[in-house]
C-alpha positions as CSV (number, residue, x, y, z in Angstrom):
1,X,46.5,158.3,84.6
2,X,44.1,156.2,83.1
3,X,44.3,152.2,83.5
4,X,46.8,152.6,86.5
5,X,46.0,150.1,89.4
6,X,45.2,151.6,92.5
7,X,47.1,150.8,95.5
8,X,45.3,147.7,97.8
9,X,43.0,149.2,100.4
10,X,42.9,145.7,102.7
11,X,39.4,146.0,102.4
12,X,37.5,143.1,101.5
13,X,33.6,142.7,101.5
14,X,33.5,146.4,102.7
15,X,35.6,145.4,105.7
16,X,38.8,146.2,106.9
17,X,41.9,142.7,107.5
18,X,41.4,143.9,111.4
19,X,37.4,144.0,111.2
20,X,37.0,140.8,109.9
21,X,39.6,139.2,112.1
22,X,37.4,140.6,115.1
23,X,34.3,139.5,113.7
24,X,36.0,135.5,113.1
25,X,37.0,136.0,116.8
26,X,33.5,137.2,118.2
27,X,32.1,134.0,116.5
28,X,34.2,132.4,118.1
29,X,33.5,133.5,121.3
30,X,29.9,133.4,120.3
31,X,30.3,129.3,119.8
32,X,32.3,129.0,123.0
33,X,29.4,130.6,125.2
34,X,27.4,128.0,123.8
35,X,29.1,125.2,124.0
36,X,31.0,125.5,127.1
37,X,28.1,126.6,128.6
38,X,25.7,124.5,127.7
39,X,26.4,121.5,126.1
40,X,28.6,119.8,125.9
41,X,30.8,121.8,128.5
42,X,35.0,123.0,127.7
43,X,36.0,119.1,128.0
44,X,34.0,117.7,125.5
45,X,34.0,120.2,122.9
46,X,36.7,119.7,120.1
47,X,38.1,122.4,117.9
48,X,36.2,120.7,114.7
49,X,32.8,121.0,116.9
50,X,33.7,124.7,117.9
51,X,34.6,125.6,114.8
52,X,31.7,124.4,112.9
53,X,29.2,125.9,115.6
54,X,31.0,129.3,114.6
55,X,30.7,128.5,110.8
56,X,34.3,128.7,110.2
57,X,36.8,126.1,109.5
58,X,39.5,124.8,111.3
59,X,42.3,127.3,110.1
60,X,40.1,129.8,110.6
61,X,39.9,128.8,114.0
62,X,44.4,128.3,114.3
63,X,44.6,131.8,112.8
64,X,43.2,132.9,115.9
65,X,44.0,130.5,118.9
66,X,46.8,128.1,119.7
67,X,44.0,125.6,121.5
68,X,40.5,125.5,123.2
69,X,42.1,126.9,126.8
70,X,42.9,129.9,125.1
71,X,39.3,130.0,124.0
72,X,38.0,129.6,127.4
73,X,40.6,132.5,128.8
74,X,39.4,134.9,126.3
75,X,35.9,133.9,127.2
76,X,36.3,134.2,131.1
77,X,37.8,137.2,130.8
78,X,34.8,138.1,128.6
79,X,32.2,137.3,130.9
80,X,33.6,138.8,133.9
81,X,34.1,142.0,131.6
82,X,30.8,142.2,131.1
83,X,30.0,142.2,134.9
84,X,32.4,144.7,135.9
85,X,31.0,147.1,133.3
86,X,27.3,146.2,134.8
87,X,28.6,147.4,138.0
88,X,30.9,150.2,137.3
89,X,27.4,151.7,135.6
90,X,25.2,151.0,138.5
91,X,28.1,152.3,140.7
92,X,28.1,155.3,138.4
93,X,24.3,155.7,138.7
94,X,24.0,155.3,142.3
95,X,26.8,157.5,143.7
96,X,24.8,160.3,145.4
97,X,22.3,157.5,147.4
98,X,23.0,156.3,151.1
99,X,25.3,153.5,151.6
100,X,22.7,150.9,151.8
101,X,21.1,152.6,148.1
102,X,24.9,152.1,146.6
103,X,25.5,148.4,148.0
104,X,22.2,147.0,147.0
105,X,22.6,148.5,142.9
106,X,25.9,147.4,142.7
107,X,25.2,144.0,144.2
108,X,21.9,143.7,141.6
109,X,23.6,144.9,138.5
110,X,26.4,142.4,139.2
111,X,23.6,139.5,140.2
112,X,21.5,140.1,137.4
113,X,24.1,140.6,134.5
114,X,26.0,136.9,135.7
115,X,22.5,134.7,136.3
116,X,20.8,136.6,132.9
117,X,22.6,133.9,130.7
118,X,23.1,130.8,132.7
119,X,25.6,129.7,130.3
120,X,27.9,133.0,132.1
121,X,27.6,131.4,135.4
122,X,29.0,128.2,134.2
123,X,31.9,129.7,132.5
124,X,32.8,131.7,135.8
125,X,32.3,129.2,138.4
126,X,32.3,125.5,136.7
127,X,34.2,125.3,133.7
128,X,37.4,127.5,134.9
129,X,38.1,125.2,137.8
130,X,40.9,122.6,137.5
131,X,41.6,123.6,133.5
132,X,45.3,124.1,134.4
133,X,47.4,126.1,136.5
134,X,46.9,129.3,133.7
135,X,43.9,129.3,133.7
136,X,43.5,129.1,137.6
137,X,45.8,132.0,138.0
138,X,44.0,133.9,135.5
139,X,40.5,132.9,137.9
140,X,42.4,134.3,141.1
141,X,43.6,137.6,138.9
142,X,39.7,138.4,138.2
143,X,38.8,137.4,141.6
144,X,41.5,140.0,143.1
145,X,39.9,142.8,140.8
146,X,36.7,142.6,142.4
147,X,38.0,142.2,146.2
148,X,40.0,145.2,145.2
149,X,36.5,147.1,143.9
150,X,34.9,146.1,147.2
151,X,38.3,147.4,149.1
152,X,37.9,150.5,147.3
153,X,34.3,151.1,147.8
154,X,34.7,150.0,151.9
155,X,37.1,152.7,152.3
156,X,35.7,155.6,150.8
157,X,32.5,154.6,152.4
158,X,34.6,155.0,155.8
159,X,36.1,158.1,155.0
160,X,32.8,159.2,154.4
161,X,31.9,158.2,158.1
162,X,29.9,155.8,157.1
163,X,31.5,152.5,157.5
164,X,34.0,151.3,160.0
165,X,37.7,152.0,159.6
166,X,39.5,148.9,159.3
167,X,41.8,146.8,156.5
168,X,38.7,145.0,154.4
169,X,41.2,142.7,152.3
170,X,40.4,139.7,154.3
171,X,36.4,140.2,154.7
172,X,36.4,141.8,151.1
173,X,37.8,138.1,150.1
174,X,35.5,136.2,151.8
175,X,32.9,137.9,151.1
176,X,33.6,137.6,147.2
177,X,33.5,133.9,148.0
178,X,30.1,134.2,149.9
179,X,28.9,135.8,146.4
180,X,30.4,133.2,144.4
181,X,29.5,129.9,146.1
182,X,25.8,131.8,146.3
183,X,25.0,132.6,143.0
184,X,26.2,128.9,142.0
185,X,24.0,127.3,144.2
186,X,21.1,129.4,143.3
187,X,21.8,128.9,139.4
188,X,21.8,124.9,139.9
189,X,18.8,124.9,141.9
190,X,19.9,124.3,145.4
191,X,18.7,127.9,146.8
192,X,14.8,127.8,147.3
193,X,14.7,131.7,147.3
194,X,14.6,134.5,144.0
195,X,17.0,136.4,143.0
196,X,15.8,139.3,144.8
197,X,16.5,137.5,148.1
198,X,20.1,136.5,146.9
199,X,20.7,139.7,146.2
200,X,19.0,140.8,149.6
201,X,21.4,138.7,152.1
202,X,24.2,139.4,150.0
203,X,23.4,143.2,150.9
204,X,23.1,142.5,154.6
205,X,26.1,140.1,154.8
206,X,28.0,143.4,153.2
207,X,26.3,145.9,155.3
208,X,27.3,143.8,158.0
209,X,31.0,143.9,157.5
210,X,30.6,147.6,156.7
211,X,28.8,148.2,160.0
212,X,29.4,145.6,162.9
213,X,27.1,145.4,165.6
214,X,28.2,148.2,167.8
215,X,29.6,150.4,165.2
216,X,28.2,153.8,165.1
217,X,28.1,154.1,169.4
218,X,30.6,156.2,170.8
219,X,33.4,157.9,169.8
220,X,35.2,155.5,168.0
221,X,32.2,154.8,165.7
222,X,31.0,158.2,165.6
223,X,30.6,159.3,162.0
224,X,32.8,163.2,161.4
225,X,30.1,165.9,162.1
226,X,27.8,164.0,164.3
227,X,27.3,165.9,167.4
């Protein structure tokens, strides 16, 4: 019928209510990355200076988040995201090579996704430490996820026959915090060596919980099939 109002699509600016509430919150996150890691860090950036690096005002910014520390959770979460789908790709990729193959694209894909943006390695090892007892659980919750991944990975690799058969939750966990404490280090400067030779003695320090010296001599080490 002509002149009859149509019914309200929720579309505004060729954009749906949900699409432009995910496009305020990626600016968001956009501004955080920068300011948390960079300058000035999580604890001297203020929802006025955040919210004005994202363009959007400070309602915008309430519509979205209760305070900064949710901020920095979502962007935490973000970052290590990004990693695990860096790895889960290599992993993907690199299925059908030797153990040694697997380990070392894993362990590269993860390297070089975290130290491409050096703003990532401050969100995941600097600015998350001490926020508050959230945000630390929520630190020891992603940390858990990749000790799991390594569990994972150790145990098929010795069903395979080619690892030792043993419980890896303990060397899984420190080596997670070999990784960590490394690819600080290396980011601030302290580690004379390139990336390549990070990701090199990670490898080996892996490899080396996989495969003790003495593993693979005699029976007990003997891989399934090996005469």
């Amino acid at each position: 019928m002509a002149g009859r109002l149509r019914a309200p699509t929720g579309r505004y600016g060729g954009k749906t209510a949900e699409e432009r509430q995910a496009e305020r919150r990626r600016r968001f996150l956009d501004a955080a990355l920068q300011l948390f890691g960079d300058s000035p860090g999580y604890r001297g950036t203020t929802v006025a200076a955040l919210s004005e690096a994202a363009g959007l005002s400070t309602r915008q910014f309430y519509e979205e988040f209760r305070t900064l520390e949710d901020v920095l959770a979502a962007l935490h979460l973000q970052v290590n995201d990004w990693a695990e789908e860096a790895v889960l790709t290599a992993f993907t990729a690199a299925q059908d090579l030797p153990l040694a193959g697997r380990v070392t694209a894993i362990f590269r894909a993860y390297a070089g996704n975290v130290t491409a943006d050096p703003r990532r390695i401050r969100i995941t090892f600097v600015e998350i430490i001490g926020v508050s007892p959230r945000l630390e659980e929520q630190r020891l919750a992603r940390r858990a996820r990749w000790v799991d991944l390594i569990c994972a990975e150790a145990t098929a690799a010795a069903e395979r026959g080619e690892a030792v058969t043993r419980d890896y939750r303990l060397p899984a966990a420190a080596f997670i915090g070999s990784v960590n404490g490394l690819l600080h280090d290396w980011s601030a400067g302290w580690v004379d060596a390139t990336l390549d030779e990070v990701v090199e003695e990670l490898v080996r320090q892996l490899l080396g919980i996989l495969r003790p010296v003495g593993w693979g001599t005699g029976d007990a080490g003997r891989a399934p099939g090996d005469a």
